[in-house]
Structures are given as structure tokens and as C-alpha cells.
N, C-alpha and C positions, 0 to 999 in steps of 0.2 A: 357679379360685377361689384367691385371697389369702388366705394364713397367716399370722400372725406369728412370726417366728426361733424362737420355744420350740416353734410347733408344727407345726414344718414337716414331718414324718414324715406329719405326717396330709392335707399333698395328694398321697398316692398310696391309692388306689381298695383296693389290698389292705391296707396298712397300716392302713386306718380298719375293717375288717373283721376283722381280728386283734385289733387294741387293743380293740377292743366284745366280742368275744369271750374274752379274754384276762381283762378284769375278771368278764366275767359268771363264768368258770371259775375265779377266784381264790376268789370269795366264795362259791362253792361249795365248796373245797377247804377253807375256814376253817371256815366250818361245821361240814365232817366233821370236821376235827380237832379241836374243842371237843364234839361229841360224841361222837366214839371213844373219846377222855381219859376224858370224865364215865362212860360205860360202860364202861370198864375200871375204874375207879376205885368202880363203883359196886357194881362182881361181887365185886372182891379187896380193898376198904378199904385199896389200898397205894399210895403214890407211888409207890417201885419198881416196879410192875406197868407202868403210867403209863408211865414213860420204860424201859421193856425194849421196849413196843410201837414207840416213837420208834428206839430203837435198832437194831432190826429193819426200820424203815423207810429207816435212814440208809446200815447196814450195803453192802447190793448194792451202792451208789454207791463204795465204794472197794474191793471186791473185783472187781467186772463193770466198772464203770466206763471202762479201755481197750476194751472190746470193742463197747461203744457207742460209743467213738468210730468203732471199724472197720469199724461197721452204717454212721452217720452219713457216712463219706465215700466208701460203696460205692454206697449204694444213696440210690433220689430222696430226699430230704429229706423232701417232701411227704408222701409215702405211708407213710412210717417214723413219723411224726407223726399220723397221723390213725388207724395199727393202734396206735398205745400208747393215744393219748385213747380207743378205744373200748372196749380191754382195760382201762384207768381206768375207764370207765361202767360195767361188767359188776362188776369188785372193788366197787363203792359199790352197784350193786344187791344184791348178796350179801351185802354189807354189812347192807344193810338188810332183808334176808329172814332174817338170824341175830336180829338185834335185834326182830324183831317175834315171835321165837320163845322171848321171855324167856329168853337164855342163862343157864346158871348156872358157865359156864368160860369162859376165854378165848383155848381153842388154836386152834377159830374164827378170832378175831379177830386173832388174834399169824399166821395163813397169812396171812388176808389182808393186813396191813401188811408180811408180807415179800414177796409176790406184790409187791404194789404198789410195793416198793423194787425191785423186780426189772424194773418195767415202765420206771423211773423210771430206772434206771442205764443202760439199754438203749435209749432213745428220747432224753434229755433231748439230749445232743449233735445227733443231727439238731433237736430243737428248738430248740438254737441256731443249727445252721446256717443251717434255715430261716427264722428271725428276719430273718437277715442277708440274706435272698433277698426276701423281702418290702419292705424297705426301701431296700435296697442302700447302696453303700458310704459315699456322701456324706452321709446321714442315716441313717446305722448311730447315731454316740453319742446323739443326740437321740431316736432309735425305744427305744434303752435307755433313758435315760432316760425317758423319758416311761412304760416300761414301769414303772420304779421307782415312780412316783409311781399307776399305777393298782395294783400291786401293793401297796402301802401302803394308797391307798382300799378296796380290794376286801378285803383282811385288817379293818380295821377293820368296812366293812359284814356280812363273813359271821361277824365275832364278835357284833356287834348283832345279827344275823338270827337268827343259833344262837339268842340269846335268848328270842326270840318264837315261832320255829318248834318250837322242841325240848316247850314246853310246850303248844303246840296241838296237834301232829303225833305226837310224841313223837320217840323216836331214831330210826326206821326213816323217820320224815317228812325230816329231816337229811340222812340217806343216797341217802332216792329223788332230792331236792334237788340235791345234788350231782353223782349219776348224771348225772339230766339236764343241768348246766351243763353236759359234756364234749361235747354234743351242738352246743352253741353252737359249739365250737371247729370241729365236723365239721361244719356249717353255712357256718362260713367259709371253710374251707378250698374246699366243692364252690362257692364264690361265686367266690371269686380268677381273675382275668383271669391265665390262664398264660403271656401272651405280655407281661406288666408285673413277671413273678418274675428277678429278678437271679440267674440261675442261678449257680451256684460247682462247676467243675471238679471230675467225681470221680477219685477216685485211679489213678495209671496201675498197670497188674498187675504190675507190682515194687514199690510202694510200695502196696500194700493191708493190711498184716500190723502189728501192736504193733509190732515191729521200727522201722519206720518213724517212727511217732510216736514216740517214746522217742528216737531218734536224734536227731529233732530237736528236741527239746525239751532233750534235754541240751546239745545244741551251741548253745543260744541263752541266753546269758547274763543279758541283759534278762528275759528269761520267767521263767528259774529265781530270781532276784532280787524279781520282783514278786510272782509265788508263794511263797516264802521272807515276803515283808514281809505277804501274804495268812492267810497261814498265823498266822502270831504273833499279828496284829491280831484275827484271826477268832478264835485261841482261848481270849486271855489280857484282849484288848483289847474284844471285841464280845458276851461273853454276860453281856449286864446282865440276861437272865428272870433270872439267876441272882445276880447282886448290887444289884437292886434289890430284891430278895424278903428277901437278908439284911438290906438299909440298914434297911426297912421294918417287917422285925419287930425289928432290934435298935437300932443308934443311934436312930434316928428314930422309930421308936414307932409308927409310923403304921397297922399292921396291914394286916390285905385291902383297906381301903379306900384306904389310901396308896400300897399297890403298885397299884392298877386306874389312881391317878393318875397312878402316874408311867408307866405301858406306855403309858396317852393321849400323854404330854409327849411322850416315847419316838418312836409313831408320828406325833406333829405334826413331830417334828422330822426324819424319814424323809419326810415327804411337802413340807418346805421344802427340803431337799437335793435330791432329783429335781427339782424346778421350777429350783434354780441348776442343775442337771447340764443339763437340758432346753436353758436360756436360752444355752450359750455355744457357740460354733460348733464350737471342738475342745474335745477334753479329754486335754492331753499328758501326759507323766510326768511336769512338773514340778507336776502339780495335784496328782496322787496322793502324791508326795513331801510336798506342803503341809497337806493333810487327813490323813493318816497323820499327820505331827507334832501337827498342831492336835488331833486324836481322841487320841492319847495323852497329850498335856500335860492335856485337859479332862480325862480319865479321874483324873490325878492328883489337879487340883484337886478333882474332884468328892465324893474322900474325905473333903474336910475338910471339907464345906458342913454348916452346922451346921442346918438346918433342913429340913425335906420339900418347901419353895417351893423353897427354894436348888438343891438338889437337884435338884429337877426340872424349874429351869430350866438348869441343866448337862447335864440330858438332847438339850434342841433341840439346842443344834450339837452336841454330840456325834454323834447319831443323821443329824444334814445331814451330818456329816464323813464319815460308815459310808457315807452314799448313795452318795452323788460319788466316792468312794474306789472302791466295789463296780465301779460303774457303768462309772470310769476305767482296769480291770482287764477289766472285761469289752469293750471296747473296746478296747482294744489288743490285750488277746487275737485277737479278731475281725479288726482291719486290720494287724497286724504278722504273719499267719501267713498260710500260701499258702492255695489255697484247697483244693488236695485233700488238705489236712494240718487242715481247721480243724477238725471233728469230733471228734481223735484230741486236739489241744491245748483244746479245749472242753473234753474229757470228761478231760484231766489238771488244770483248774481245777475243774471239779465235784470230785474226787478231795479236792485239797484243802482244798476249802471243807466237804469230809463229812468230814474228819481232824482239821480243826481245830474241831471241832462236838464231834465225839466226843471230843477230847481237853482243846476246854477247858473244858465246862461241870463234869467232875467235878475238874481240877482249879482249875479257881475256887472250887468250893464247899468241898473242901478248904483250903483259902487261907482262906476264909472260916471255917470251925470253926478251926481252929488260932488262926490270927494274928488276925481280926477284920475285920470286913467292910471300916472303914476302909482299915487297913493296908494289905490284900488291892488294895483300888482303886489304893491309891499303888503299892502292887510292881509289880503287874502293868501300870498304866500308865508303872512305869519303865523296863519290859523289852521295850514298846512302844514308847517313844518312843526306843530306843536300836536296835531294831530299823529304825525309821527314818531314825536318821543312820546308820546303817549299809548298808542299801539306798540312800541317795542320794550315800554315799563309791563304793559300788559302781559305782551307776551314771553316775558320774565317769570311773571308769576304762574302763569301757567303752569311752563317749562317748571317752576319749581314747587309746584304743586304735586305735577305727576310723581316726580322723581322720588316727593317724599307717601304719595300713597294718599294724598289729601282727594276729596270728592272729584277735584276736575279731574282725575287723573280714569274716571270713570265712563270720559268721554268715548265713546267707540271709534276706536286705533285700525283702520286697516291697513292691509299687510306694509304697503309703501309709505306708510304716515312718518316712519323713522326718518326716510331722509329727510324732513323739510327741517331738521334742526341743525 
């Protein structure tokens, strides 16, 4: 069967089995998280309650974080993937066995979002790995992508779904909902033809240990550079929940209703980026370099849009620029690392994609009280886009490091590392 170039992941027999399962598991997950929120929020009357649960969920991801890398490239992929998705269905059924027990506390709730941070810090690298074994190397960025773009769909369906389930079913209906997606993933997993899995080398017994990962990640220049540009984008640069909520209730006026518009513009313009990321055959550093500029510049402007249209049509490429950017990092992550190290460097990009979460939404919001939601857009998109002539002066010298035989050029090159320039 004949694909077209955007959806070429999908002629392999597993990969179509994943990706179906993958959305069915998103839009479950979104679900619970719009009813976890509403049931936290509804026992303790507190935002803070709200985001201590988030926090708690985020947290394992950069304290455990290395050590699921060192699960990830010890043991199968497969099997490491299919005991987190089912410890997931178990937390979402308990979930929902609290909630039909009319809680009047949230300590409940606050185990099981750390439980489940703890499943998540611990499994998510072999679910990158695995990713990358499903697909394999040649439609590794197109399988990402295209992951973007069901991941996008699937967040938006299970925020619609919450709506209509939570008020038939109630919250415990949300939760069983969810449980069950997990099952989808463990459905496709036991379908997957094991002899079409790109298997990836696990670690020889002197390279199993943190030790190892850390070595190389430090000694790789590019990585540290891209996670450096990751980091800044993701905390200063990509948490609009949080300065569209300000634009909304202050410049713009627009209240609850204007923010639900602009998180739609938001996700339209997340699910137009994955379809570019999807459509191109590679996705080198010099894309990531282009879209980090362009996301920061738009970031700028977008301070100054004087109206809630304007606004929110500053959100699409914004939000296409975040896609492609993610997408282009996690891709290179994936082919520029060996393979019985990918795990260990998987689980040092989750790290800092949970640091720069944590770190920048209270300092936007800060930014935001002080100086003013505008302002705050222009700063922070200047310190963005300055992060990115800076990561592409870097990655200059790299680049003209190796070529002349200087030390970086010592970094260890696998075979696919050529295309990313």
C-alpha cells in the first residue's frame, strides 16, 4: 500500500497500531486531567491545590528521571512500556474508586498524581525508545511528527469528551474512561509483529550506570546546546496557559471566554506544525535554529497586538513554531545518539522539558504581576530570541570545530548524525 511523504510512518503494520492507540490513550489522559483539576479544585476552592497536584506529577520526572533512562536501555523496551501503561490503568482506576467515594481531602489524590509521576519518570524513556523501534530510523521524524499532530487531536477530543462524560458519568465515569484507554496501548503492543520492531542495542555491562549517560551527554556539545535552547524556549518562551490567561483577563478583556479562544487558536496552530513537521523528509538543526527564532520574534510581537483576533492569530505560528521545534529536538535527540545510550539521553531531554515547566510558568506569571502581561511577552520573547542567536553562534563553532579536527569534533558521531547539518 502507497502513502503519501507526510504519511509514510503509517506503512508499517506496527506503527498503524501505535499511532491508533496512542490517540485513543491521549484522549484519555486529557480527560483525567480536566477531571482531576475540576475535583481538586472542587474539595479545596484553591488554584494552588490545582497546580501542587501538577507539581507532584511533574516533580519524579527530574529527580528519577536518569534512572529511567537506565531501566530504558537495560531492559526490552517493550515490556518496560506495557508494566508502566498498566500501573497507569490501575492509578486511573483508584482514581476513580476515590471519586465515587465523595472525597472530602485530597491526600488520595495528591498519592496518586505522585504514584503516577513516578510511573511516568520511570517508563517514559523506554517509551521513547520504543517509539523509535516501531518505526525505525528512516521514519523516526515523520512517526514524531505525526505523533505531534495526534497528540494535539487527542488533547483537544478528551477536553471535549471531559465535557459530556463528566456530566453523564460523573468524575469516577472520566477516570474508568481513561483506565481503560491504557488498555488500547496494551492491545497493541500484544498485536505488534516482533520480527518488523527495529530493535536498538542494549547497553554493554560497563555502560549500564548514570555514569555513562552523563558522560555523554556532557561530552556532546550539540545536545547540551539544543537542551540549553530547550530549556529557555520551554520556560520563558512556551507557557502561554499562562500568558494568555493574563492577556485575557487584562489587556484584552476578553475573560473565560477569550481565553477558551485563544487555547482553540493555540491547539489549531499545534496540529498545522505537526502536518509541516510530518510533510518534510528531514528535520535538521538548521529548522530548529529557524523556528526557535521565528517563536521568539512572534512571542514579541504578540505583546503588542492590540486586540483578542490579533492575538490569536499570533498564537498559529507561534504554537506550528513550538511543534516543529519540539519535534526537531526530539529527533535528533533519537538519531544523533547511539543506541544503547538513547534511553539515558531520552530521559536527560524529559529532565529538561519537566525544569523548564517547573520553572517557567511561576516565573512568567511573576513577570506577568510585576511588569504586565505585555511587557512580560516582549521580555521574555527577548531573552528567547537571544537564546537563539546564541545557540546557532554555538552551533557554528561546533560545526567548525569538527571540520577542522579540533577536540569537539571527538564527540561520538553516529551513523545518522551527518544529516542534522
Amino acid at each position: 500500500m502507497a502513502f503519501p511523504v507526510m504519511l509514510r510512518s503509517l506503512r508499517h503494520h506496527n506503527y498503524r497500531l501505535w499511532a491508533a492507540a496512542d490517540f485513543v490513550s491521549i484522549t484519555g489522559t486529557w480527560m483525567q486531567v480536566l477531571a482531576l483539576n475540576w475535583l481538586i479544585l472542587s474539595i479545596t476552592g484553591s488554584a494552588t491545590s490545582v497546580g501542587l497536584g501538577l507539581v507532584l506529577q511533574a516533580l519524579p520526572t527530574m529527580l528519577l528521571g536518569p534512572w529511567g533512562g537506565v531501566i530504558a536501555d537495560r531492559l526490552p523496551a517493550r515490556y518496560v512500556v506495557a508494566a508502566g501503561q498498566g500501573a497507569q490503568a490501575l492509578l486511573s482506576g483508584l482514581l476513580a474508586a476515590i471519586a465515587a467515594g465523595d472525597p472530602s481531602g485530597t491526600a488520595g489524590l495528591y498519592a496518586i498524581s505522585l504514584a503516577s509521576g513516578v510511573v511516568t519518570a520511570t517508563t517514559s524513556p523506554a517509551l521513547g525508545r520504543f517509539g523509535a523501534e516501531v518505526v525505525g530510523p528512516e521514519d523516526l521524524s515523520n512517526g514524531l511528527a505525526l505523533g505531534s499532530v495526534l497528540s494535539s487531536g487527542g488533547r483537544i477530543l478528551g477536553m471535549s469528551l471531559a465535557g459530556v462524560v463528566i456530566p453523564l458519568a460523573g468524575m469516577p465515569g472520566a477516570f474508568v474512561t481513561n483506565s481503560a484507554s491504557f488498555l488500547a496501548v496494551l492491545a497493541a503492543i500484544a498485536l505488534m509483529r516482533p520480527k518488523e520492531l527495529h530493535a536498538l542495542p542494549p547497553a554493554e555491562p560497563g555502560e549500564r550506570g548514570l555514569a555513562a549517560g552523563f558522560r555523554y551527554v556532557l561530552a556532546s556539545p550539540r545536545l547540551l546546546i539544543m537542551f540549553g535552547l530547550a530549556f529557555v524556549l520551554g520556560s520563558l518562551g512556551r507557557n502561554y496557559q499562562v500568558t494568555m490567561a493574563a492577556m485575557s483577563q487584562g489587556p484584552l478583556d476578553a475573560g473565560a471566554g477569550g481565553y477558551g479562544a485563544l487555547s482553540v487558536a493555540f491547539a489549531a496552530g499545534t496540529v498545522l506544525g505537526g502536518v509541516y513537521a510530518a510533510s518534510r523528509a528531514r528535520l535538521p538543526l538548521r529548522l530548529l535554529l529557524i523556528t526557535a527564532t521565528l517563536c521568539a520574534a512572534g512571542q514579541m510581537l504578540s505583546g503588542a497586538a492590540p486586540s483578542l483576533l490579533l492575538f490569536g492569530a499570533a498564537m498559529l505560528p507561534i504554537a506550528a513554531c513550538a511543534v516543529v521545534l519540539d519535534t526537531t529536538v526530539s529527533t535528533r535527540v533519537q538519531l544523533d545518539s547511539p543506541g544503547h545510550l538513547r534511553g539515558r539521553v531520552i530521559a536527560a531531554q524529559g529532565m529538561v522539558g519537566a525544569a523548564s515547566g517547573a520553572f517557567g510558568g511561576p516565573a512568567l506569571g511573576a513577570l506577568c504581576d510585576v511588569l504586565g502581561p505585555r511587557t512580560a511577552l516582549v521580555s521574555a520573547g527577548a531573552v528567547s530570541l537571544a537564546a537563539a542567536l546564541a545557540a546557532a553562534y554555538g552551533l557554528a563553532r561546533v560545526r567548525r570545530a569538527r571540520a577542522a579536527g579540533a577536540p569537539a569534533a571527538a564527540e561520538p558521531v553516529p551513523v545518522l548524525a551527518a544529516e542534522a547539518a
